[in-house]
N, C-alpha and C positions, 0 to 999 in steps of 0.2 A: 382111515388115514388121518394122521394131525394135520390140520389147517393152518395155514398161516398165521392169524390172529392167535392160535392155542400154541406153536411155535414163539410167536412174539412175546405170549404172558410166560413161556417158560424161560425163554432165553432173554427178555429185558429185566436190567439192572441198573437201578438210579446211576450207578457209577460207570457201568460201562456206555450208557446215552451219553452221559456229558463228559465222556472222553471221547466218544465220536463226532470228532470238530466238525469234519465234513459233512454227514446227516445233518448235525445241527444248521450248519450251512446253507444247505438244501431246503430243509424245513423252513427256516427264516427266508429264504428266497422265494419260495414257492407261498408262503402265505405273503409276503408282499406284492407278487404277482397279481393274486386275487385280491387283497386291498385295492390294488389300482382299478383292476376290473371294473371293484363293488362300486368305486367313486364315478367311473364311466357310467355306469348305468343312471347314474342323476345328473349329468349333464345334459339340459335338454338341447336341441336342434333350433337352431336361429329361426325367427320368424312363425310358431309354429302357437295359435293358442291351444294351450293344451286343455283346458274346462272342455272347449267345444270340441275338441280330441278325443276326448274322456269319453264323453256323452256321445259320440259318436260311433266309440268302441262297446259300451255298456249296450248301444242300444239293437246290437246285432247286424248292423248293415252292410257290414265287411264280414261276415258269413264266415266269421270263426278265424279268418286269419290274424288278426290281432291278438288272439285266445291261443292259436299254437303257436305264432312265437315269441308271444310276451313270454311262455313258460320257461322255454330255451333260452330266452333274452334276460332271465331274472328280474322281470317286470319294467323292462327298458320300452318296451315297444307302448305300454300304455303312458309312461314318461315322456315318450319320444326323445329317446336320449342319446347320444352318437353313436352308444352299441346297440342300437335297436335291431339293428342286422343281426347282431352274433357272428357266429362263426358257420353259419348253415351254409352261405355262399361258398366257404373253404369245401366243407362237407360234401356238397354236390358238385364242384370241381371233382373232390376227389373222387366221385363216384364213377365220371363222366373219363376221367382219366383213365381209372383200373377197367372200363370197360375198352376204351382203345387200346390199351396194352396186350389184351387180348384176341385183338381185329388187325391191327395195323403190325405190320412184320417190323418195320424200323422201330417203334418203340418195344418190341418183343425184343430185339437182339441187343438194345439197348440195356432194358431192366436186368439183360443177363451180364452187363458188364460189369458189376460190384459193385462197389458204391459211391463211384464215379460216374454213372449210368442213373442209380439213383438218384444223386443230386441233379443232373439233370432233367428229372423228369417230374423232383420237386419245384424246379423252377417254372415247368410247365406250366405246373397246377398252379403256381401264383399267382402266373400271367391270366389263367379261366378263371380265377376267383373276382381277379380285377375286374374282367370284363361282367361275371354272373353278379360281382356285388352292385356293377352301377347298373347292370337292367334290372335290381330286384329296385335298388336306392331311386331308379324313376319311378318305379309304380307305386312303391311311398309317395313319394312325392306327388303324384297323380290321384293319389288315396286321400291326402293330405286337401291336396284342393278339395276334390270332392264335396269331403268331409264338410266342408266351409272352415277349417282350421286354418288357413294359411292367413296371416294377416295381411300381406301383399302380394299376392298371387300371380304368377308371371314367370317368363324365362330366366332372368335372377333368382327368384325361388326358387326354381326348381333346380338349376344349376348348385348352388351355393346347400341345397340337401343333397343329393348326388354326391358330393366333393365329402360333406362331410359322414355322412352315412359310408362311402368307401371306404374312405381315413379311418374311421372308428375297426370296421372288419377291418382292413389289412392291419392295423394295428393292434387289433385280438389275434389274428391268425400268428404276429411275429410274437408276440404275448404267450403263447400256448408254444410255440416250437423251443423258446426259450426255459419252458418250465419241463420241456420232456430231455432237454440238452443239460440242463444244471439244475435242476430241482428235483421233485419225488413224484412218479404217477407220469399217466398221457396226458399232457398240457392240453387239448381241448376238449378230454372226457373230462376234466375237472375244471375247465371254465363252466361247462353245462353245467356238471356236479352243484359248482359256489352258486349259479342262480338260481336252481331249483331247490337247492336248500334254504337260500336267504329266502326265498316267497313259499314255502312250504307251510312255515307256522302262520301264516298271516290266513292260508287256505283253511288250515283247520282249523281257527278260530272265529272264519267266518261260520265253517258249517257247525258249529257249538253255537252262534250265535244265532243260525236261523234257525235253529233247535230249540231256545230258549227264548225267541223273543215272535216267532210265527209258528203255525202248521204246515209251512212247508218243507221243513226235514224233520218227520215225525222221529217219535224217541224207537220206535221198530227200527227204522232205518238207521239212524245213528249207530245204533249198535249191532246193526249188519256190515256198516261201513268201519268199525273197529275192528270185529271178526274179519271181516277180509281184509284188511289192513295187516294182519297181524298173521295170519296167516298165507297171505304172499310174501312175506318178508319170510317167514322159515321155509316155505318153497323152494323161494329163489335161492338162501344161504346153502339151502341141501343142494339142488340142483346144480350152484356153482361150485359147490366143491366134489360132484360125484367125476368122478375119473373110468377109465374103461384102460386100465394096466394091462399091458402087453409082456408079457418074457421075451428079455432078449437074453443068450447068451452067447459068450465068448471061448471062442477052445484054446486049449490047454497047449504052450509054444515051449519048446523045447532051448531050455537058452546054456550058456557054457557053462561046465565044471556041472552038469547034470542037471540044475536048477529047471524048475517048470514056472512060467511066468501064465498067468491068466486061467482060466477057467471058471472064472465067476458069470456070477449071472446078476441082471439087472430089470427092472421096468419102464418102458416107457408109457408115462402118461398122456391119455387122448381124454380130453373135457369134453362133457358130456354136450354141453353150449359152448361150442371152439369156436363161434363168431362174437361171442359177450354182447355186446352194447350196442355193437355198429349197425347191424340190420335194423331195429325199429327208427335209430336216427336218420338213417339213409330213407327208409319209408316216409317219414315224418318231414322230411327235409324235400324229397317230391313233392307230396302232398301241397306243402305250402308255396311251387311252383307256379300252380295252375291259379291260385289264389291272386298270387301277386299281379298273374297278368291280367288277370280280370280289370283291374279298378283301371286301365289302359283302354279299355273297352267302352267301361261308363260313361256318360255325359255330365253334363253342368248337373243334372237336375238326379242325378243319382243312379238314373237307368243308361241300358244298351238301347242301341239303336234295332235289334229283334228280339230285344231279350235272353241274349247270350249267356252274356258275363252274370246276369244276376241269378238265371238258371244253375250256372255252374258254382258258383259264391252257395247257393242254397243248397246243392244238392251235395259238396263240399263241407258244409255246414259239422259242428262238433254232432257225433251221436246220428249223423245219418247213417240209413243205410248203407246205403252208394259209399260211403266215407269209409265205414266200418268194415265192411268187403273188400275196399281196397286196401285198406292198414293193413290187414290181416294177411288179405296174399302177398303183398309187398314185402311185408315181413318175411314169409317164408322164401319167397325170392330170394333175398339181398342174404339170408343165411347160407342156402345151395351156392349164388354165389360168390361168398365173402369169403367161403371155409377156404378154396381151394387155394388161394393167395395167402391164407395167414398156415396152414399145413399143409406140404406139400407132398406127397407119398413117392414121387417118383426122386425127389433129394435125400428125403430119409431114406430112402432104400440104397443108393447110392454110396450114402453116408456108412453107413451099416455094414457094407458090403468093404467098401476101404478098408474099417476098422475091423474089422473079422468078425466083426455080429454076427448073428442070424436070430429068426424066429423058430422056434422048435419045429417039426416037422413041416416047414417052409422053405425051398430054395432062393437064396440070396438070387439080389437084380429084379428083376422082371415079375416074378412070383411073388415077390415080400411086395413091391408096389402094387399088385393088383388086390394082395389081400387089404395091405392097409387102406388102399380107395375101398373097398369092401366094408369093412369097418366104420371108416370113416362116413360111408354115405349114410348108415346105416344110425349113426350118430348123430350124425348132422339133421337127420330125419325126427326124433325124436327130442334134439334142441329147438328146433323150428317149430315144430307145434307147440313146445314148453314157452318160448319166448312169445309167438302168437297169443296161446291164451292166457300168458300175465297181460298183456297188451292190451287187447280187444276186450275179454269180457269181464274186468272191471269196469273199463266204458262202458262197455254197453249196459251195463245194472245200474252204472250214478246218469247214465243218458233217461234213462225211464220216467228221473221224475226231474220235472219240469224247472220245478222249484232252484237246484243246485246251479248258480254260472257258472259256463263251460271252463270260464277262468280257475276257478277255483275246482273244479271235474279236471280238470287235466293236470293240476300239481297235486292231488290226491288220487289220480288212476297209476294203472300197472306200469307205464313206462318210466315216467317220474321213480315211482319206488325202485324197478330194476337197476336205472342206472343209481342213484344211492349206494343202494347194496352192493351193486356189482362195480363202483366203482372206488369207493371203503374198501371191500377186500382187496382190489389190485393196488389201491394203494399201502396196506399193512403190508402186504406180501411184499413190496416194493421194500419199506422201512427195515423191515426185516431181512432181506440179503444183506441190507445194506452196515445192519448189527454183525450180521455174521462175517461181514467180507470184514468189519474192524475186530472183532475177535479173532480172525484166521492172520491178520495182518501183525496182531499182538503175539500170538504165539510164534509165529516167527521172528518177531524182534524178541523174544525173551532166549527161543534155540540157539538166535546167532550173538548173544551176549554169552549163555552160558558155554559156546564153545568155546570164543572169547578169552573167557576167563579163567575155561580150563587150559589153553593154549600159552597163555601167560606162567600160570605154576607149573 
């Protein structure tokens, strides 16, 4: 099957791009989006020294949370810059949402309202992001102290980060809704996208550089780390483009003056990974939960008072076990349940049945939905392990040697790369309806001149 991208190099044409004003539009909005972004991220946080920041995050004490979300943050959280948060609070709202939707009957009958129901339930999740961003923006702020970075440290401090760590999220999250409403792509898979792209080269030129200047990333390892590099990116390009094509067809209607309308037949395509991106973020974005409340735990002096939080900080830690076990099932989690919300079998069957579809020897309704949950689970099963070990076990081989910071392990492991990939293609495929809808839109303005014109002589 042609690809998007192989779609895009057949049907783009210098001429026909810069005659599509609105792409252009788009394109130009949506990389100003992310210029703003990119400038957010070097804004640093009032009151905050950052050397003793640094040295703080460098020297492991905060147990790897500085490490997964400076990755997501584009290197804001070692800045400490107003987007230090990101957009993970929005992320775990919505997690926290899609799972009462599922629990609570008034938001069930709601979602089922259109999209009326929807915007409602978007404003929800605002209202929880609000509240998730100022308990993550206190225990920065509590982190902050700790650290001994705050240069006056007190309920003003800690207030005035708060205010402005929420400010920066709610102002990503309106940032990202704006670029999936008038620009190209999902406005918050490509705020991640822009930061783990802009700290990516800076990650592989460390690890060239501790390759050439110590023995602690020998020249063996380098070039295992190329080879798997290079070989998860044509993994995940196959994987995301394999499809699992269904035949559907339609019979044959008997319309006036004898004429037969329909009998064609068609495919529906079911992706092989039909959760993409969202499960390791969702995992990733828990993860850094438990983290955050810790530093809330700690004392003046850096420890808990039974050694809780520093237990959990370590055990938390990048490249732990306990860490890695958790990734991994999380992941397969949030796949089983992401699928059912983004494909739903009992609507396509529906669907199908209205339209006089069917599947070949399948009865429409009830039957077509139990086969496609059939299917589908069956997929989902085999995306969830695919996604798990892009995930987990590049970690866990750049976790082995000592030498690599988790910093720089985490914008060169499998997550990092999947979303890349997997978010590059959804945005060509994107660019590309978007070539064909001004093609489709041009041949119709050229049919109805030349009737036009014929109408005229």
């Amino acid at each position: 099957m042609v690809s998007a991208a192989e779609q895009l190099a057949q049907n783009f044409r210098p001429g026909t791009f810069f005659k599509a004003k609105e792409l252009q539009q788009r394109l130009l909005f949506t990389l100003g989006i992310l210029i703003i972004y990119r400038l957010g991220t070097y804004i640093p946080v009032p009151g905050v020294d950052l050397a003793v920041f640094s040295g703080f995050l460098d020297g492991g004490t905060a147990g790897g949370f500085g490490d997964r979300l400076n990755m997501f943050a584009g290197g804001a959280v070692e800045r400490m810059a107003v987007f230090a948060l990101n957009v993970m609070p929005y992320i775990s709202a919505s997690i926290i949402m899609t799972l009462m939707k599922g629990s609570i009957p008034s938001l069930k009958e709601l979602d089922k309202e259109g999209q009326q129901g929807r915007q409602q339930i978007n404003q929800y999740t605002r209202y929880l992001t609000l509240v998730l961003a100022a308990f993550q923006a206190f225990g920065v702020a509590k982190l902050i102290e700790t650290s001994g970075a705050a240069i006056d440290p007190g309920l003003f401090f800690q207030a005035s980060t708060v205010i402005t760590l929420v400010g920066g999220t709610m102002f990503l999250m309106w940032l990202g809704e704006q670029v999936t409403a008038r620009g190209v792509g999902n406005g918050v898979s490509l705020i991640i996208f822009a930061g783990i792209v802009a700290e990516l080269p800076r990650a592989i030129f460390q690890v060239f550089s501790l390759n050439s200047t110590s023995s602690v990333v020998s020249t063996q390892l380098l070039i295992l780390l190329i080879v798997m590099f290079i070989a998860l990116s044509m993994l995940i390009v196959y994987v995301e483009r394999a499809q699992r094509r269904l035949l559907v067809q339609y019979p044959k209607r008997q319309m006036a003056r004898g004429r037969q309308f329909g009998g064609e037949s068609s495919f529906m395509p079911l992706k092989l990974n039909t959760a993409g991106v969202i499960p390791p973020i969702f995992a990733s974005s828990l993860l850094i939960l438990p983290t955050t409340l810790a530093p809330l735990m700690l004392g003046a002096d850096g420890q808990g008072a039974s050694g809780i939080a520093t237990t959990l900080l370590a055990a938390l830690g990048y490249g732990q076990p306990i860490y890695l076990a958790l990734y991994g099932l999380l992941i397969i989690f949030f796949c089983y349940f992401y699928v059912p919300y983004v494909f739903k079998p009992d609507d396509v069957a529906d669907n199908l049945r209205k339209n006089g579809g069917f599947l070949p020897g399948i009865r429409p309704g009830a039957r077509t939905a139990d086969y496609l949950t059939y299917v589908l689970s069956r997929l989902t099963f085999i995306g969830a392990v695919y996604v798990a070990f892009v995930c987990v076990v590049p970690e866990l081989v750049i976790a082995q040697n000592d030498g690599i910071p988790p910093s720089v392990a985490m914008l060169i492991g499998g997550m990092s790369l999947l979303i890349i990939v997997s978010v590059t293609l959804d945005t060509v495929a994107q660019i590309q309806s978007h070539l064909i809808a001004h093609q489709y839109e041009g041949l119709i303005k050229k049919s109805r001149m030349r009737r036009r014109s014929k109408g005229k002589t």
